[in-house]
KOLBA-944266 format. One record per residue: x, y, z of N, C-alpha, C, CB in turn; residue number from 1. Coordinates in Angstrom, 1 decimal. Glycine has a CB too. Layout:
N
NODE; neast; nnorth; nup; caeast; canorth; caup; ceast; cnorth; cup; cbeast; cbnorth; cbup; i
NODE; X; Y; Z; X; Y; Z; X; Y; Z; X; Y; Z; NUM
...
END
This chain:
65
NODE; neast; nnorth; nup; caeast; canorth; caup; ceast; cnorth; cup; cbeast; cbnorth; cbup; i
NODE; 28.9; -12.8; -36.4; 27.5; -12.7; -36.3; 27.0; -13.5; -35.1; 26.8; -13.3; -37.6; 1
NODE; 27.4; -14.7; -34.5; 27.4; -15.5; -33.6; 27.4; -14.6; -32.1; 28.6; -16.4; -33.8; 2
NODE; 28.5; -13.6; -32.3; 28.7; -13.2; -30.8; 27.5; -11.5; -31.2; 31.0; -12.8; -30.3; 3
NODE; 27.3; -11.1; -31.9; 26.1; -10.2; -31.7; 25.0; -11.1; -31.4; 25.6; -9.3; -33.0; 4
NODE; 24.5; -11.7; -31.7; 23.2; -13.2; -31.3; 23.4; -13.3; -29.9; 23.5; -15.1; -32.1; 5
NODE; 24.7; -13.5; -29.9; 24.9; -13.8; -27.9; 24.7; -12.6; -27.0; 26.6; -14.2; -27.4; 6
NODE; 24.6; -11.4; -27.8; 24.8; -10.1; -27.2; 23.8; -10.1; -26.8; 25.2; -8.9; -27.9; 7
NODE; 23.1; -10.1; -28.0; 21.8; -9.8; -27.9; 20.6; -11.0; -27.3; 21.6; -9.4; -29.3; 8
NODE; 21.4; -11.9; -27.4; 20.3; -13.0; -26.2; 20.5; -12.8; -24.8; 20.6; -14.7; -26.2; 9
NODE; 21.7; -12.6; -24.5; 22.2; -11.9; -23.2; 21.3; -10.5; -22.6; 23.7; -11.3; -23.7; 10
NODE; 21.4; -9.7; -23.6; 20.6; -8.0; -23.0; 19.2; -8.6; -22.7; 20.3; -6.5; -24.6; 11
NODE; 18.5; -9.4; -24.1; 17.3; -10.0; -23.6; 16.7; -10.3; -22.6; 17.1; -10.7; -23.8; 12
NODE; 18.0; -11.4; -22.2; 17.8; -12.3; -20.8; 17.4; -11.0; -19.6; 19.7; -13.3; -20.2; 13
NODE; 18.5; -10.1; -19.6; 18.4; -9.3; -19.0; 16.9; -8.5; -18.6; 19.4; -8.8; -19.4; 14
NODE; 16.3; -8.2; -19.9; 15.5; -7.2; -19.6; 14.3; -8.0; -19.0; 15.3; -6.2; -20.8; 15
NODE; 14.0; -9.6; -19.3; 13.0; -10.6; -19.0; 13.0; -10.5; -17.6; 13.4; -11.9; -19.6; 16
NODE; 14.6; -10.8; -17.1; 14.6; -11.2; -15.8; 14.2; -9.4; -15.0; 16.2; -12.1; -15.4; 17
NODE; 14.5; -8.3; -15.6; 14.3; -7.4; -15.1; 12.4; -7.2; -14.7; 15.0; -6.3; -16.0; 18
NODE; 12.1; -7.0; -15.6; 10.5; -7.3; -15.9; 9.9; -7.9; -14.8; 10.3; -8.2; -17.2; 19
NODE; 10.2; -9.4; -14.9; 10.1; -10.4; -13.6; 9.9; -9.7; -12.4; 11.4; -11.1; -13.3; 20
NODE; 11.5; -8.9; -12.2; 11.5; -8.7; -11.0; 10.5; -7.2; -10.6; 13.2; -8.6; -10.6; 21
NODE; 10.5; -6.5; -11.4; 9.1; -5.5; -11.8; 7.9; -5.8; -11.3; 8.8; -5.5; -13.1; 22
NODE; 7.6; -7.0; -12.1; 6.5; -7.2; -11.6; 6.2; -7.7; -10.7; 5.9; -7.5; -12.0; 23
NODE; 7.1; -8.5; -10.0; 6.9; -9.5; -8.5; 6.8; -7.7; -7.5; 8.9; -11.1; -8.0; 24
NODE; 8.1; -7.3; -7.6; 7.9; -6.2; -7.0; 6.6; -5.3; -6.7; 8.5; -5.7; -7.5; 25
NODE; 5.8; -4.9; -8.1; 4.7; -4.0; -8.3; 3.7; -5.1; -7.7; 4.3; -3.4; -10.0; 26
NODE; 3.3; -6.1; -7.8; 2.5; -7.3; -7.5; 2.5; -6.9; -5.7; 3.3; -8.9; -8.2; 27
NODE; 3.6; -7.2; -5.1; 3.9; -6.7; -3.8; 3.1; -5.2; -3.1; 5.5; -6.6; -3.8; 28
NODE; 3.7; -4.4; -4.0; 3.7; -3.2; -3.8; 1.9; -2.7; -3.7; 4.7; -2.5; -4.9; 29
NODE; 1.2; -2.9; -4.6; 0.1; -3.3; -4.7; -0.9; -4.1; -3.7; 0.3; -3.9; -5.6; 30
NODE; -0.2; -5.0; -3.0; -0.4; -5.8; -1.9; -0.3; -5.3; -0.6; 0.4; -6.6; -1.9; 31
NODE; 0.5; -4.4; -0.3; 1.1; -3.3; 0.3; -0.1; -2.3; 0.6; 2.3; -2.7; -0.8; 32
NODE; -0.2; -1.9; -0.5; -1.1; -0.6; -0.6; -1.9; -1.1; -0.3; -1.5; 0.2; -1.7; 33
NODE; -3.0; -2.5; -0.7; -4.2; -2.4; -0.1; -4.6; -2.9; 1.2; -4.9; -2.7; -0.9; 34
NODE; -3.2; -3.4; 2.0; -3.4; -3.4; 3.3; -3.3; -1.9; 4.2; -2.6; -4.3; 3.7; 35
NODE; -2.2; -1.1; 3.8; -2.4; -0.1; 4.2; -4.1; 1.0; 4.2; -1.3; 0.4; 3.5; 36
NODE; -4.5; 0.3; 3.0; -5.4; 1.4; 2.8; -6.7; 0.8; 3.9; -5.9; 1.6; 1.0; 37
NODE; -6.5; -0.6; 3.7; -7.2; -1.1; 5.2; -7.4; -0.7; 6.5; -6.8; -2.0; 5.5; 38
NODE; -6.0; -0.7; 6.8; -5.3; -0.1; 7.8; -5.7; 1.5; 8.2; -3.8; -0.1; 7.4; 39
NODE; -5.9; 2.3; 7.2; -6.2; 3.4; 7.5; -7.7; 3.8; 7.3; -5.4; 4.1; 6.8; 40
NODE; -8.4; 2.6; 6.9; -9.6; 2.6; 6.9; -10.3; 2.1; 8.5; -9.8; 1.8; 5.6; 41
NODE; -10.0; 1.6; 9.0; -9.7; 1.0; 10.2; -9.5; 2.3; 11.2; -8.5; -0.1; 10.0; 42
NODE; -8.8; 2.9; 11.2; -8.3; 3.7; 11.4; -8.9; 5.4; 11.9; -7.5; 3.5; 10.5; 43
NODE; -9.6; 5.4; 10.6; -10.6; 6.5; 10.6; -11.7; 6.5; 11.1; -11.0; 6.8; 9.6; 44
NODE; -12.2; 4.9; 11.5; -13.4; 4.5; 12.0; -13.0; 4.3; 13.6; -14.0; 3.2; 11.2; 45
NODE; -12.0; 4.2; 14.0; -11.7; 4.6; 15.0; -11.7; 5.7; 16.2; -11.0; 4.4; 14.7; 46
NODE; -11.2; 6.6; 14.3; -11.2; 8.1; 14.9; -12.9; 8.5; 15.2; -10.5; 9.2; 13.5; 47
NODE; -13.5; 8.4; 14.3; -14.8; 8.6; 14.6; -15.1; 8.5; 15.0; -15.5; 8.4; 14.4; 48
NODE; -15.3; 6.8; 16.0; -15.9; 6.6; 17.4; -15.3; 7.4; 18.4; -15.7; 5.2; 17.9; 49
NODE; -14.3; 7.7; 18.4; -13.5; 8.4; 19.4; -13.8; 9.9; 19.7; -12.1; 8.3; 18.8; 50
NODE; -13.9; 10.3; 18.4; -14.7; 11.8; 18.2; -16.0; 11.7; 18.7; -14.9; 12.4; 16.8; 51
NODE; -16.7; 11.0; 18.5; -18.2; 11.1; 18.8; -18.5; 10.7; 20.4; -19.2; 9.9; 17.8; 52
NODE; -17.6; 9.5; 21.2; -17.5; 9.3; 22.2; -17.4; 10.5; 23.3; -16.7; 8.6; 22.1; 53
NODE; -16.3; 11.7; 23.0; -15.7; 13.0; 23.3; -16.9; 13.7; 23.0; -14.4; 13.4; 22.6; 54
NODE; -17.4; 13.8; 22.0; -18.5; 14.9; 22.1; -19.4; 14.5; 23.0; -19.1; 15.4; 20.9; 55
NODE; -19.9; 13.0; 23.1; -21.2; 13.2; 23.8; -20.3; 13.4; 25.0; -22.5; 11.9; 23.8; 56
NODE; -19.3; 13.0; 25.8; -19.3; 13.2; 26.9; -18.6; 14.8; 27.3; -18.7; 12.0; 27.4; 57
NODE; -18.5; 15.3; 26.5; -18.5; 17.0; 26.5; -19.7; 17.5; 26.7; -18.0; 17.8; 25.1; 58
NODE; -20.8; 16.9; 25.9; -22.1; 17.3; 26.2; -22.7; 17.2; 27.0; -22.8; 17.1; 25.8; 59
NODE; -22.7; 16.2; 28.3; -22.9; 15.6; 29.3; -22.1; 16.6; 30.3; -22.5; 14.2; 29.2; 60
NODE; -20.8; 16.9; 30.2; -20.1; 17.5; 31.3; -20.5; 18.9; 31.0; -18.5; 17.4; 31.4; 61
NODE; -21.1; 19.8; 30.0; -21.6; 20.9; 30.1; -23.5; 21.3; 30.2; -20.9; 21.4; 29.0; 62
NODE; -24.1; 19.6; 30.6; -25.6; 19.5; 30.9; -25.2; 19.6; 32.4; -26.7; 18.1; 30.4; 63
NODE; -24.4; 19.4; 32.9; -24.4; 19.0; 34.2; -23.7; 20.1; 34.8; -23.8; 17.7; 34.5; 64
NODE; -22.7; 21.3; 34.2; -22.2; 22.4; 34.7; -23.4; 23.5; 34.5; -20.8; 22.6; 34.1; 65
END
């Protein structure tokens, strides 16, 4: 009966420390994501300026042709 108890404190251990590492992981991953989503938020507003910059000066090079 002793060595099922050990079995089974053993698998336990196991799935605790799995968990653990789960969640440190997802915790990261999570961390992850919302810099990326920063990043691409950043990103878009970039694009924008960039687009709008190009059009006005498209509009400018076809006032002047």
């Amino acid at each position: 009966m002793d060595k099922y108890f050990a079995a089974l404190e053993s698998k336990v251990d196991r799935v605790v420390d799995q968990c653990d590492r789960l969640r440190s992981e997802n915790q990261r991953l999570r961390q992850e994501l919302i810099e990326r989503t920063e990043e691409l938020r950043a990103m878009s507003a970039k694009m924008e300026e960039a687009r709008y910059r190009l059009q006005k000066l498209m509009d400018q090079t076809t006032e002047v042709a």
